[in-house]
Structures are given as C-alpha cells and as structure tokens.
VEXDREN-2710 file (C-alpha; in Angstrom, 1 decimal):
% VEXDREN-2710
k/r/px/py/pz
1/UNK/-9.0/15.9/-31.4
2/UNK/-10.1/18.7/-29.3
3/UNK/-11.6/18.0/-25.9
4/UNK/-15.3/19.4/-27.1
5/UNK/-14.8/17.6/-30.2
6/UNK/-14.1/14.2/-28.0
7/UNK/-17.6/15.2/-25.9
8/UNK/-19.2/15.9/-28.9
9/UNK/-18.7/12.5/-30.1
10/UNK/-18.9/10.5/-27.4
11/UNK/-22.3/12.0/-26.5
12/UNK/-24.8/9.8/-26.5
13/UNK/-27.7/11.7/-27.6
14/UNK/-25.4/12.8/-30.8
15/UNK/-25.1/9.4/-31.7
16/UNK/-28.9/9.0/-31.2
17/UNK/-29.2/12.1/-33.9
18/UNK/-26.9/10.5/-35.9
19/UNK/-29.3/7.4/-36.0
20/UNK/-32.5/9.3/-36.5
21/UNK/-31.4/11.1/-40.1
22/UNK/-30.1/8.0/-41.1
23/UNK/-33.3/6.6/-40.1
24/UNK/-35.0/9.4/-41.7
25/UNK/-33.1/8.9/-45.3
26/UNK/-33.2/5.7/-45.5
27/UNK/-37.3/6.2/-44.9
28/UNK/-36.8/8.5/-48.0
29/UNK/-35.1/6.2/-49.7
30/UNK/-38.0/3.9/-49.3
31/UNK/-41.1/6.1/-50.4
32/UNK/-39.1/7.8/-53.2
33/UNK/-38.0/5.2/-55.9
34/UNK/-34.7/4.8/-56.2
35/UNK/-33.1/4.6/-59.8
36/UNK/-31.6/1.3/-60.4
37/UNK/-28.1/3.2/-61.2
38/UNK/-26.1/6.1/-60.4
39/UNK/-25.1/9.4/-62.2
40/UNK/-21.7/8.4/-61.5
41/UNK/-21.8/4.5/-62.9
42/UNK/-23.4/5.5/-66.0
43/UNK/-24.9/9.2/-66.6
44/UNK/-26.2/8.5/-70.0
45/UNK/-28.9/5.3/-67.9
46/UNK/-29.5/8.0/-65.0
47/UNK/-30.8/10.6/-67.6
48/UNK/-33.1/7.8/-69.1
49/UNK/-34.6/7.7/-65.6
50/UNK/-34.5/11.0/-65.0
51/UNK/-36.0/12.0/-68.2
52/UNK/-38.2/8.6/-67.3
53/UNK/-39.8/11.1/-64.1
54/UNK/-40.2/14.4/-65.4
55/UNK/-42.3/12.6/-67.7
56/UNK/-44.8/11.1/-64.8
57/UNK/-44.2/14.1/-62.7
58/UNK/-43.9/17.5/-65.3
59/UNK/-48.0/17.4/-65.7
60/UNK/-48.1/17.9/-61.8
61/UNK/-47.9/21.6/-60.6
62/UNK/-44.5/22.4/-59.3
63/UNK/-44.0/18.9/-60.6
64/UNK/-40.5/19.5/-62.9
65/UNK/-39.5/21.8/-59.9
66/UNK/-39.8/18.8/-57.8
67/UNK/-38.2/16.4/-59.7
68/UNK/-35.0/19.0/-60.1
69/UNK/-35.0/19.1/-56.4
70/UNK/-35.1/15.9/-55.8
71/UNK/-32.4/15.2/-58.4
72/UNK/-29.9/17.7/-56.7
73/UNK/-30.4/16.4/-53.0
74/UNK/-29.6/13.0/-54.6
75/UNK/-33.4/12.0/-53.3
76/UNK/-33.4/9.5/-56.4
77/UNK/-29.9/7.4/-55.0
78/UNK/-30.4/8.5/-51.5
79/UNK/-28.3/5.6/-50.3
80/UNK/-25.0/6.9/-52.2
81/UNK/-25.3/10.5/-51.9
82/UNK/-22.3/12.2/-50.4
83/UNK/-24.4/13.6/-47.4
84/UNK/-25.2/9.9/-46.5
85/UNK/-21.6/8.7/-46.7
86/UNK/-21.3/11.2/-44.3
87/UNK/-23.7/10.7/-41.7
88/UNK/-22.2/7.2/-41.7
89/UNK/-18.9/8.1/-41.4
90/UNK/-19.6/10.6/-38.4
91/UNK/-21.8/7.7/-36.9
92/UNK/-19.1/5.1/-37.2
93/UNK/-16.1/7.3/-35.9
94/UNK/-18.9/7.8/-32.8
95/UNK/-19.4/4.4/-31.9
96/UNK/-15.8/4.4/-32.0
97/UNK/-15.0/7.1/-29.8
98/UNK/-17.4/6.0/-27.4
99/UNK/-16.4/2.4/-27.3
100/UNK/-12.8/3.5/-26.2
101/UNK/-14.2/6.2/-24.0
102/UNK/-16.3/3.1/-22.5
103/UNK/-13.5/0.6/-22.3
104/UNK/-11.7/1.3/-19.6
105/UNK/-14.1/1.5/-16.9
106/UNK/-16.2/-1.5/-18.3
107/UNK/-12.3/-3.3/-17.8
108/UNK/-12.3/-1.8/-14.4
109/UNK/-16.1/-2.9/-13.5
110/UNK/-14.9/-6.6/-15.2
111/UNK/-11.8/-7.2/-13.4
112/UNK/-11.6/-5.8/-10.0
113/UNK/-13.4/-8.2/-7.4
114/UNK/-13.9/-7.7/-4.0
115/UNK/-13.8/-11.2/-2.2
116/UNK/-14.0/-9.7/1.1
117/UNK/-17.3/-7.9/2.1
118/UNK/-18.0/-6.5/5.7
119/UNK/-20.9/-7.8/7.4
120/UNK/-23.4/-5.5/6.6
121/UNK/-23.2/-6.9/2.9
122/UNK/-24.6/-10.3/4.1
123/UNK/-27.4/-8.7/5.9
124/UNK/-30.7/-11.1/6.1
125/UNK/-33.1/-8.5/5.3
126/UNK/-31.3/-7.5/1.4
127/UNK/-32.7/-9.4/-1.4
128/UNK/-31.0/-12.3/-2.4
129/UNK/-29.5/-12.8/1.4
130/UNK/-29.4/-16.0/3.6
131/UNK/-27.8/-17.7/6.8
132/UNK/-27.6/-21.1/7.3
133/UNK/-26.5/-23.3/10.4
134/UNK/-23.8/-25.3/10.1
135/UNK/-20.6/-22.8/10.4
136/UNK/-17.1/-23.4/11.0
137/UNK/-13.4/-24.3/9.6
138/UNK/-15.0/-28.0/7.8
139/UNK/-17.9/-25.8/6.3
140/UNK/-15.2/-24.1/4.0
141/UNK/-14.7/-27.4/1.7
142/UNK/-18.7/-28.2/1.0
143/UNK/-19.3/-24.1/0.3
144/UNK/-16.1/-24.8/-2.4
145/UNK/-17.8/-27.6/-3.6
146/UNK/-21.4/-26.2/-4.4
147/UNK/-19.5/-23.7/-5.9
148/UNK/-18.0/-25.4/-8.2
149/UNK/-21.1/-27.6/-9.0
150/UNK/-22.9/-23.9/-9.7
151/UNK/-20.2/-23.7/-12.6
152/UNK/-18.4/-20.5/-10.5
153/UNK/-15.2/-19.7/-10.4
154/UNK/-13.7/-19.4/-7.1
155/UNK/-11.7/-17.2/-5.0
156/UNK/-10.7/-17.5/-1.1
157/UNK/-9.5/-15.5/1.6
158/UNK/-9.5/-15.5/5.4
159/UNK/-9.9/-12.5/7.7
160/UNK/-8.0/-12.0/11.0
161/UNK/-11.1/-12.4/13.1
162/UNK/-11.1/-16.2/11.7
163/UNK/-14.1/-15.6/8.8
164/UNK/-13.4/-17.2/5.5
165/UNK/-14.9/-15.3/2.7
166/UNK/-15.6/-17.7/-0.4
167/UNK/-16.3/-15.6/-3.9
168/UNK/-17.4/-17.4/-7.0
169/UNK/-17.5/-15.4/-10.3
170/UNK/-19.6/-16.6/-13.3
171/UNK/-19.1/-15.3/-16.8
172/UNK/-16.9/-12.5/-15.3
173/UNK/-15.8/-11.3/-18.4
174/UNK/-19.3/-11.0/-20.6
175/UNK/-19.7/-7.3/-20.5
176/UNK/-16.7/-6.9/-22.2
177/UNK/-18.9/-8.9/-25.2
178/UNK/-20.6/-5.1/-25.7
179/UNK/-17.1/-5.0/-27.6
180/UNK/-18.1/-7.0/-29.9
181/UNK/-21.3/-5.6/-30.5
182/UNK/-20.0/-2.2/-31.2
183/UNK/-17.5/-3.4/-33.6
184/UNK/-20.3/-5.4/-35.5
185/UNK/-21.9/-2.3/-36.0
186/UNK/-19.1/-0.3/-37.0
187/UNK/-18.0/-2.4/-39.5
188/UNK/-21.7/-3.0/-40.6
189/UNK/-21.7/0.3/-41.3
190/UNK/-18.2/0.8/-42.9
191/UNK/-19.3/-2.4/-45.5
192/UNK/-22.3/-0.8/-46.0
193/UNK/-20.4/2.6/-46.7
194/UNK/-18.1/0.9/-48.8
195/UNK/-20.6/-1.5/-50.7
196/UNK/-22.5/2.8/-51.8
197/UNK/-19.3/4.2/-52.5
198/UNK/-17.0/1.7/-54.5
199/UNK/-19.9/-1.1/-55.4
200/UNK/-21.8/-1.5/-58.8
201/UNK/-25.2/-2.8/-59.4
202/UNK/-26.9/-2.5/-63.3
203/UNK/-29.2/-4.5/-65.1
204/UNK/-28.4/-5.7/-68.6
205/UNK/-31.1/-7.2/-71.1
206/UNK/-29.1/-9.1/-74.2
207/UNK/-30.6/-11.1/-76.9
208/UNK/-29.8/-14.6/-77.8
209/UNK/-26.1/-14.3/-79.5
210/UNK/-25.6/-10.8/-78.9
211/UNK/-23.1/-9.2/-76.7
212/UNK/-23.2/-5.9/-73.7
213/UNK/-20.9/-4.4/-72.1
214/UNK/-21.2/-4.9/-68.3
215/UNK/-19.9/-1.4/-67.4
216/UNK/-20.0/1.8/-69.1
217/UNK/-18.0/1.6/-72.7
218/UNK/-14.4/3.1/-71.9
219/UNK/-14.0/1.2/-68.6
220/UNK/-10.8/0.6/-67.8
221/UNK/-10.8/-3.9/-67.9
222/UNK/-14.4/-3.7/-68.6
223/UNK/-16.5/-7.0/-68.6
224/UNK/-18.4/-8.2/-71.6
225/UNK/-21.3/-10.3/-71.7
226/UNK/-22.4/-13.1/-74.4
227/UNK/-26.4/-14.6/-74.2
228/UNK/-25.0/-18.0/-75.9
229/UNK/-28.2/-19.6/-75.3
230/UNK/-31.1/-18.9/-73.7
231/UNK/-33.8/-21.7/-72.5
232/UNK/-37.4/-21.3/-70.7
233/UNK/-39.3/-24.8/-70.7
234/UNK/-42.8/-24.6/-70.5
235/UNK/-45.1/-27.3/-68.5
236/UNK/-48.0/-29.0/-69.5
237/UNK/-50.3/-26.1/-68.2
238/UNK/-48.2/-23.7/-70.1
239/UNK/-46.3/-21.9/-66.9
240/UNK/-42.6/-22.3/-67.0
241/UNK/-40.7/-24.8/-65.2
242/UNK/-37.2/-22.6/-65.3
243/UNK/-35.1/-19.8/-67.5
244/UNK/-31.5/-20.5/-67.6
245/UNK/-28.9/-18.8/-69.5
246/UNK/-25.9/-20.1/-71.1
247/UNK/-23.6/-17.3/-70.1
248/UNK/-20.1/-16.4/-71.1
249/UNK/-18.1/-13.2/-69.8
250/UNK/-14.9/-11.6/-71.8
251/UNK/-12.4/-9.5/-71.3
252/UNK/-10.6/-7.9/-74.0
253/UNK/-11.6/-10.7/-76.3
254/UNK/-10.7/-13.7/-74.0
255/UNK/-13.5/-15.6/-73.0
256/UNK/-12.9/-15.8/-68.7
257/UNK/-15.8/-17.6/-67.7
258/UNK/-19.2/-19.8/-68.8
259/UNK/-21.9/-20.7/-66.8
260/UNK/-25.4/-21.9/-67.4
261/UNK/-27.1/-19.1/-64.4
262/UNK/-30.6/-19.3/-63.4
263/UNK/-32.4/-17.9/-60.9
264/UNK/-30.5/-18.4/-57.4
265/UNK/-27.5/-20.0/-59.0
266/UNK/-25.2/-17.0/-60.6
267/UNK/-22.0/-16.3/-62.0
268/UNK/-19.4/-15.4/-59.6
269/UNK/-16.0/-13.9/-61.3
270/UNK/-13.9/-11.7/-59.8
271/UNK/-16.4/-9.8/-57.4
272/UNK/-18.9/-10.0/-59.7
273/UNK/-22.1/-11.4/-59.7
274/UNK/-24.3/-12.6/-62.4
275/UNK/-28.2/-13.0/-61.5
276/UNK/-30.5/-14.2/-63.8
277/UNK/-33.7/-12.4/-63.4
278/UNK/-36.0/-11.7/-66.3
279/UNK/-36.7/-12.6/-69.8
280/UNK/-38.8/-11.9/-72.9
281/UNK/-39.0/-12.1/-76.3
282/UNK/-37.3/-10.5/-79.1
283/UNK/-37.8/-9.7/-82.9
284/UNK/-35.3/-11.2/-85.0
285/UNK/-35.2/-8.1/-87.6
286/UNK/-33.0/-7.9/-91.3
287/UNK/-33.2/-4.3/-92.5
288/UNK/-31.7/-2.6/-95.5
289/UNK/-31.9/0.8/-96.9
290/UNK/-33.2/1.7/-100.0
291/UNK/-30.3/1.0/-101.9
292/UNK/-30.6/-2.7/-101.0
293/UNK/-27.5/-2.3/-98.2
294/UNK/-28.1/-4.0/-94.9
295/UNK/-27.8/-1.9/-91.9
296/UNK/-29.5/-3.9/-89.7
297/UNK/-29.7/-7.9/-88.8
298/UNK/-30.1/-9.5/-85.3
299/UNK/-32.4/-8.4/-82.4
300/UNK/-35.0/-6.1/-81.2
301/UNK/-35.3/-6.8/-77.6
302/UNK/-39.7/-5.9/-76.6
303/UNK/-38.4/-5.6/-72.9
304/UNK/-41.6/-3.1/-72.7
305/UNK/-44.8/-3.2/-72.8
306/UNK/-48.0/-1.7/-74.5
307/UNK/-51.6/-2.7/-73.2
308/UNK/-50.3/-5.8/-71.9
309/UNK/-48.5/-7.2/-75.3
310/UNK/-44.3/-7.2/-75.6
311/UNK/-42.6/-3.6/-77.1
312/UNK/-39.4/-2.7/-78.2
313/UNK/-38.0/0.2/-79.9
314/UNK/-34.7/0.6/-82.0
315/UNK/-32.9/3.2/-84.0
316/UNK/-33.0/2.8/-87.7
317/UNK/-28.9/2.9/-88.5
318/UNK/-27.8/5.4/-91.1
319/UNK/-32.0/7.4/-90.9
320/UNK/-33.6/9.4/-88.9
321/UNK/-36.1/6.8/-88.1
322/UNK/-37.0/5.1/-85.0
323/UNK/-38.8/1.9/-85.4
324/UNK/-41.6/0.8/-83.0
325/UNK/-42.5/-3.4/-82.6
326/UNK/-45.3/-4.8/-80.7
327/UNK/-45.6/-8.6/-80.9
328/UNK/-49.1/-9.8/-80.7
329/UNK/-51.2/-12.4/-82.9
330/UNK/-54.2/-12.6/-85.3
331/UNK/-57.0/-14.7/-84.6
332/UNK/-55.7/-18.2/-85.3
333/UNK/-53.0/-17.6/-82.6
334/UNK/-50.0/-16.6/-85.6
335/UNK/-47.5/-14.5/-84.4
336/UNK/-48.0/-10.6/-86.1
337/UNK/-45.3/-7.8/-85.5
338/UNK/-46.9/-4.5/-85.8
339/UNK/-44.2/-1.7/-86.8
340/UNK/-44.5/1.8/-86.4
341/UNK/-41.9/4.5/-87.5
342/UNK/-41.8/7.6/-86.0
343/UNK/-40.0/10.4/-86.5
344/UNK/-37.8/13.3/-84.8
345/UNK/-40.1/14.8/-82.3
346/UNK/-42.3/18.3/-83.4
347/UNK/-40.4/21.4/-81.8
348/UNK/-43.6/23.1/-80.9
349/UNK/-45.9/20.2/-80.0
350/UNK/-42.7/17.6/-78.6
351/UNK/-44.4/14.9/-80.0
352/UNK/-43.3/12.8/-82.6
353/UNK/-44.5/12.6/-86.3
354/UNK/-45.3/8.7/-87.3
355/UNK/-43.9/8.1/-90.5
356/UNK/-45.7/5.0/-91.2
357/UNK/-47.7/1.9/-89.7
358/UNK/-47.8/-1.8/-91.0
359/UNK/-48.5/-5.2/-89.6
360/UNK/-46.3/-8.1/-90.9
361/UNK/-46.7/-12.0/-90.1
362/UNK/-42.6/-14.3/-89.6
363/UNK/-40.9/-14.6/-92.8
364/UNK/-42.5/-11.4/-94.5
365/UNK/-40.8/-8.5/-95.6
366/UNK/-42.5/-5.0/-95.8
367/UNK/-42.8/-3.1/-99.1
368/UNK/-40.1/-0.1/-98.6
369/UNK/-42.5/2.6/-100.3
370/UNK/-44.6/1.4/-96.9
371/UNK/-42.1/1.7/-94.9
372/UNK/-40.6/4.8/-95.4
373/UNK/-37.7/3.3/-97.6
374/UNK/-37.0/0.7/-95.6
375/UNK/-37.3/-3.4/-96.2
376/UNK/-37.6/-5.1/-93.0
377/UNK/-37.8/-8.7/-92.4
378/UNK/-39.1/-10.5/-89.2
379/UNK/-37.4/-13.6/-89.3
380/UNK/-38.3/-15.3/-86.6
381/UNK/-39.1/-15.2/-82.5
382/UNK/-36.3/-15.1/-79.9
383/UNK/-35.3/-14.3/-76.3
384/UNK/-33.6/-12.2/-74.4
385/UNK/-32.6/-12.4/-70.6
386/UNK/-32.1/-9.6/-68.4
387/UNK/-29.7/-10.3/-65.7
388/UNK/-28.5/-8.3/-62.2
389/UNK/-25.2/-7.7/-62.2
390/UNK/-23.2/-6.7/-58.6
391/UNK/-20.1/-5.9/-57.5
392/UNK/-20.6/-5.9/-54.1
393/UNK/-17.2/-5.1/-52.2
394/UNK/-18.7/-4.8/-48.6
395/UNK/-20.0/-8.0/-48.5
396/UNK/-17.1/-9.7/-46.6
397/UNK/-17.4/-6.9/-44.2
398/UNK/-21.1/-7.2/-43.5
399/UNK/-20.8/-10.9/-43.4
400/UNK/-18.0/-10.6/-40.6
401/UNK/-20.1/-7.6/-38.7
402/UNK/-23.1/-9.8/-38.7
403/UNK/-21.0/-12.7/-37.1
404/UNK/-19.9/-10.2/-34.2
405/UNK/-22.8/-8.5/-33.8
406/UNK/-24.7/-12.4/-32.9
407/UNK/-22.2/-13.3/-31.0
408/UNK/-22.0/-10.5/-28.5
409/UNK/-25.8/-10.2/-28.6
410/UNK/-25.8/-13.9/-27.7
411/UNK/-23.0/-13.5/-25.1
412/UNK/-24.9/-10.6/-23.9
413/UNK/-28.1/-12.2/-23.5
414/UNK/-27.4/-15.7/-23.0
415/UNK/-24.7/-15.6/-20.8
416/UNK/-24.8/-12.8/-18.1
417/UNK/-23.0/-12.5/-15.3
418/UNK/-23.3/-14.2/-12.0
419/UNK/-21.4/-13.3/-8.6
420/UNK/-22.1/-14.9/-5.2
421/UNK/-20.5/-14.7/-1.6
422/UNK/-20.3/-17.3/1.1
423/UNK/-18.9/-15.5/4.9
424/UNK/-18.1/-18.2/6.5
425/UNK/-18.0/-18.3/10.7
426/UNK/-18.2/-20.5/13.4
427/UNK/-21.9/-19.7/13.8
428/UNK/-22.8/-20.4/10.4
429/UNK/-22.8/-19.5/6.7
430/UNK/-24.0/-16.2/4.8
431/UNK/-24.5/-16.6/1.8
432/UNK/-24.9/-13.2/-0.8
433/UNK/-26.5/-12.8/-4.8
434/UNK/-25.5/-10.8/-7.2
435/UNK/-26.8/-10.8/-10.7
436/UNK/-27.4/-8.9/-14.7
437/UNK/-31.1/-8.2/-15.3
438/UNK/-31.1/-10.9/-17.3
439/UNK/-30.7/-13.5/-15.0
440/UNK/-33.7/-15.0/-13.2
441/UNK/-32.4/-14.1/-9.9
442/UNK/-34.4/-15.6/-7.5
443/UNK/-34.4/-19.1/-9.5
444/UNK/-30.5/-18.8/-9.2
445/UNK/-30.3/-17.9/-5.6
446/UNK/-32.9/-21.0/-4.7
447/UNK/-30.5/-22.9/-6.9
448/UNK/-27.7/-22.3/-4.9
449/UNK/-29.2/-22.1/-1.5
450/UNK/-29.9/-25.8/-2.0
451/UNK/-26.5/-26.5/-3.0
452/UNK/-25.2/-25.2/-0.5
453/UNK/-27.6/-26.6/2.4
454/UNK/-26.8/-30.0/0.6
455/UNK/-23.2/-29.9/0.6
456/UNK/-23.2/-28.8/4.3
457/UNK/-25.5/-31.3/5.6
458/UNK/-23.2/-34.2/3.7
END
C-alpha cells in the first residue's frame, strides 16, 4: 500500500465521510421503500414490484423517469447495491488501518510507567496534589498498604538522595479495550456486508396442502415448502388467540424437517429461518374447460384486497383468461365469491377487457355460457399462511461484534484508568493523582488521601 494511500486511510476525517454516505443511504433507504427482494434473488418478483411503482408513480410528471432512475442507482435495495458494499468495505479496511496505525503508541502510552517523578511533579499548588506529615523509612509500609486497599497495583523504587517513590497503577491496561471496540465495529460491519451480499430474505404465501418453492425454481438444492395444516382459533369476542402452521420442508422429495411455527417460534434448518407472519383466506376452486377436462382444482389464495374485502387473482390454465375472486357475503352473513374474468389487456387503451361477471354462493357451480366457457366450482373456504423466510449468514458475526463492541464500551466506561504517586521523605509524604475523564477525580483523590492519613497515623 502506498504511503498516501496509508494517510488516506488512516485519516480520520475520511473515515468520518465514509460514515456520513453511509449514513446518508441508509437515510434513503428509509424514505424510499425498499422491495422485499432483489433483482438478483428472483428477477421475475423484482419486476412485479417494479412494474408495482411505475404504476403509483407513471401518472406523476417525470414520474416513470424517476422510477427508472431510481431503479438503476439500486434506490429500491439500497442496502445491497454494489456502491454500498463498497462504502463498507472502504470503511472497514479504515478502521482497520487506523486501529494498527493506533496500536503501537496506545501500547507505548499503556506500558511504559514512570515510577520515579522529580519534585516538581508533587507540587502542592497542581490539582490533585497533597503533603502529609508523617515522613520517613516506617511510612513506606502504611503508603503500600492504602495502596493496596485502593485496589492499585504497586511498584517501588528508592532514589540516591534516600526518597522512596511508591507508584500504584489501576486498570493500566483499559485503553487497550478501544481494541475491542474497533473490531466490534469492523466485524459489525463485515456481517452486515456479508448478511446484503450472500443472505436471502422472501416471503411465500401457500395454501393449505399446497407446496412453493423457497428459492427461485432451478436452484441448485433448492428448499420446498408444504402448508400441511393451517390453524387460527378464534376467542369468544371473535379476535384470534394464535395462527400456527403445521410446516414441512423438502428437498428433492425428502421431507427434512416439520414444525408447527407460529409467530416468534420458527423453523430453523440449515441457516434457514421460517417465520410465520400472516394469513388469509383462500377459494377452494374446481375448474374445467369446455370439454368437461379439469384444469384446475385446489386454491386461490385472496392475499389482496379490494375495498376492504379478501382478493385473489389466478390464470385460467390452457385460456387466455384471468380469473378475479373477491370473498364477501349476502345479507344473512353466507359466504358469496364474486368472479370476474378479464381478458388480455387493450393495446391502445392498456386496460383489460372483462369477459364476464358472476356471483356464486359454496357448493355452486357457474353455467360455462356465463363464464366464458368455463365451469367453476367454489367448494369451500380455506387458509393460507404467508411466512418470512431468511438466510441470514452474518448473524454469527453481528452477534460476536455486538459482544465486543459492549464489552470494550463497558471496559471503557466503567473501568478507566487510575495512577497515583506517593514521594516519600523524611519530612513527609507527597502524594500525586492522575486520572481518565471518566473518573470522578476529586472523589478518588479524597478517597485516597484518607487512606493514606489513616494508614500513617496507625
């Protein structure tokens, strides 16, 4: 590394830069919504939310611009963007640099002591400064002594013109806990780098019975998921009392794990974590075509909403129909399913022709010259959960910066360091304070003064 390269990084005020745009992105990254996944962990979820924005923002002038913009600076995952990784990396390799620039003299300042001070040092009118009678060769043993009652570590030495210097040392070695410190943040910041760059987080709604993959489809060892069961008791005042979900994960077939999760009880496997975190109904649908074939049977998850009453939508297999449900009820409280089929979208106007509309109560199936060819059945009301799943690799390493970083904060704070002198002559005994910023000083020195006097008058 080049010597202006070394000042560069060991420059404080470039590490205080480096701080301030990561402040500013993550600021960004908290007034700009972040999408729940990245372009890299599954492209074709990241176009749903992009295409999800230029729909809120495209009426707005300069509005697709924007969004386009925002999309290229990676404004909409701020917190995995390349640029970010970088500013993190620069910032740790920094701390780093400065920490071993620092480390020698902070060893220097820790371990060199000076028992022996001239007399100026000991001089009445400096703070923290005192002479007391009572001098001579028998004073040397009680000075020890309220030393060692202070909780100081003790050092000795005699001068040729007969003065014996006593020097007691508390917590000599706590500066060196700024060590700690610095590599709690740099390895705070390495888990955080590696949690963006090589952890996974996606949300998964599956219906009761049905299956998803946990990754995108093609992914080398890829997880699957199975809703066995789902369960939401109600209470007598009609709130629920918990969601659980009996969950099972496979791989390549094998089932690797089952777990009833619920909320702040998940499945761990492998580095994975499943959170339960949401639910809501689903239509339990049979669909065939007009030659009486079934291409459809099992569920239509309404994990959206429309004016307050659960929506779903689904592709019609084998047609070009999309099919619309919207679960409400008439007015003796009897489940209805409203349907809507729609269309492919107008060229010209981009909105999409409805093909028909019908309203159909559990166990009824629609009349397919309705329904655009179609028989549907709702057969009945079910659930789906929607779960949060992580694979959070910089954990550990947060965990263990987070331990470093209290510890040499409490170090730091809670134990700084002490030094006093004793100059012990035939006339009496000088005593000398030295302490950290932290220390309450004067309450110390009175402290030992008294000691000492004690001990001395024993």
């Amino acid at each position: 590394m080049g010597a202006a390269a070394w000042r560069l990084l060991t420059d404080v005020r470039f590490a205080v830069l480096l701080i301030t745009l990561l402040a500013l992105a993550g600021l960004v990254g908290m007034l700009i919504r972040q999408f729940p996944i990245t372009k890299a962990d599954d492209p074709a979820r990241y176009a749903a939310e992009l295409a999800t924005m230029h729909a809120a923002w495209d009426s707005l002038p300069a509005g697709s611009f924007i969004v386009d913009a925002f999309d290229a600076l990676g404004l909409f995952s701020v917190f995995s963007t390349p640029w970010f990784l970088l500013l993190m990396t620069v910032l740790v390799i920094s701390i780093i640099c400065c920490t071993l620039d620092r480390t020698p003299r902070l060893w220097r300042s820790v371990s060199h002591v000076r028992v022996e001070q001239p007399a100026a040092f000991f001089d009445s009118g400096r703070e923290h400064r005192v002479a007391l009678a009572g001098g001579g060769e028998s004073a040397v043993d009680p000075v020890q002594d309220a030393f060692r009652r202070r909780h100081f570590r003790r050092r000795q030495t005699t001068t040729a013109d007969g003065a014996t210097y006593v020097y007691g040392d508390r917590n000599q070695y706590q500066k060196m806990a700024t060590l700690l410190t610095h590599a709690g943040l740099v390895l705070f910041l390495a888990g955080g780098a590696i949690t963006v760059g090589a952890g996974f987080e996606t949300v998964v709604f599956v219906g009761e019975g049905e299956t998803a993959p946990v990754q995108s489809v093609g992914t080398p060892g890829n997880l699957l998921v199975k809703n066995n069961a789902f369960f939401a008791p109600r209470r007598a005042d009609g709130s629920f009392a918990d969601f659980t979900t009996d969950l099972s994960v496979f791989r390549e077939g094998e089932e690797i794990a089952r777990q009833t999760i619920r909320v702040n009880d998940p499945l761990r496997l492998e580095g994975f974590v499943f959170h339960q975190n949401t639910f809501g109904p689903t239509a339990e649908l049979s669909i065939e075509d007009a030659s009486g074939a079934l291409v459809w049977q099992g569920p239509l998850l309404l994990d959206d909403e429309l004016l307050g009453l659960p929506q779903g939508f689904m592709t019609v297999p084998g047609a070009d129909v999309g099919l619309v449900a919207v679960l409400s009820e008439d007015a003796s409280g009897a489940p209805l399913l409203a349907l809507q089929g729609v269309g492919r979208a107008d060229p010209e106007t981009g909105e999409n022709e409805t093909l028909f509309l019908a309203t159909i109560p559990q166990g009824v199936t629609t009349d397919p010259e309705v329904t655009a060819g179609q028989s549907i059945t709702w057969e009945s009301v079910g659930s789906w959960t929607g779960m949060v799943i992580k694979n959070d690799p910089g954990q550990p390493v947060i965990w263990i910066a987070f331990g470093l970083l209290i510890v040499g904060l409490v170090l730091t704070f809670y134990f700084p360091r002490r030094r006093a002198w004793a100059r012990v002559t035939d006339e009496h005994v000088e005593l000398a304070f030295v302490a950290d910023r932290y220390v309450d000083s004067d309450g110390e020195f009175g402290k030992l003064t008294d000691a000492v006097e004690g001990a001395l008058k024993r």
